[in-house]
C-alpha positions in Angstrom: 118.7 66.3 113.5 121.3 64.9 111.4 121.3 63.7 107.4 123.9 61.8 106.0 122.7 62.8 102.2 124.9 60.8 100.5 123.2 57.8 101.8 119.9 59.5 102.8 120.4 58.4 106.5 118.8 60.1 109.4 121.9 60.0 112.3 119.7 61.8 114.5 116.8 63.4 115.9 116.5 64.7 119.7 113.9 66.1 121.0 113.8 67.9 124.9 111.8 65.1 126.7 110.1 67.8 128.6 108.4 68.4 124.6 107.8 64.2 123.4 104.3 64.1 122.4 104.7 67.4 121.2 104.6 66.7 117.6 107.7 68.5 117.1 109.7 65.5 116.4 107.4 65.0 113.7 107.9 67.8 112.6 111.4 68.1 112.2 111.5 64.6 110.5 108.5 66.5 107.7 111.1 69.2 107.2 114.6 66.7 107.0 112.3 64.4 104.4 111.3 67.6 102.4 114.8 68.5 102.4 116.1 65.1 101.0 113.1 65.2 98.2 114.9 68.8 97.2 117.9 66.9 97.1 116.7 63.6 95.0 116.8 61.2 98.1 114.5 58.8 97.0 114.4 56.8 100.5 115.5 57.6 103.7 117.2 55.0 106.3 117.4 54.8 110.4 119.3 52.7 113.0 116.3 53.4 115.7 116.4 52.5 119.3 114.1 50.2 120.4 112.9 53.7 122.2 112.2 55.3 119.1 110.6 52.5 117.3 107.2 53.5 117.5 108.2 57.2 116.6 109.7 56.5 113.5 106.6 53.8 112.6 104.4 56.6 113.1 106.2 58.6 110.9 106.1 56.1 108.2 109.1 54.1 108.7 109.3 50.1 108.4 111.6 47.9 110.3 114.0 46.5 107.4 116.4 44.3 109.5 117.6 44.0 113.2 121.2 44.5 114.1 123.5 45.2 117.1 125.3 48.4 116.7 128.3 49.5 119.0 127.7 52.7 120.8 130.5 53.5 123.0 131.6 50.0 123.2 128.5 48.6 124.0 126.2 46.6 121.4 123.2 48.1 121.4 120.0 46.5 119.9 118.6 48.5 116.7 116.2 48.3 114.0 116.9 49.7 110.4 114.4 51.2 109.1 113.5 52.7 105.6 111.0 54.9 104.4 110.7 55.5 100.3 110.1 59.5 99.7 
């Protein structure tokens, strides 16, 4: 997992897919928002896949704006998404 604390974006989460539905994605996001609360993030932010849409919504994220985002030259679909600590 990656945090970008001057803006209080999350760059990345991965989880082994042999452990989705594990809960430990949620957990590692619990942990990275306690962090940013330590450090006076007040809201974090997400570009999500549309594959990790529904993980971030149950995690309390909301779908801000849509956007195309190059990844490796390709424009890839994504959704911000914002979650006030």
């Amino acid at each position: 997992m990656i945090l970008q604390k001057e803006s209080g974006t999350v760059a990345g989460i991965f989880v082994d897919p042999d452990l989705k539905e594990s809960g430990i994605g949620s957990k590692l996001m619990q942990e990275l928002e306690e962090k940013a609360r330590e450090e006076g993030i007040r809201e974090m932010e997400t570009l999500a896949s549309l594959e990790a849409i529904e993980f971030y919504k149950k995690n309390g994220y909301e779908v801000t704006e849509e956007r195309k985002q190059d990844i490796e030259g390709r424009d890839i679909g994504v959704k911000v998404m914002i979650k006030k600590l």
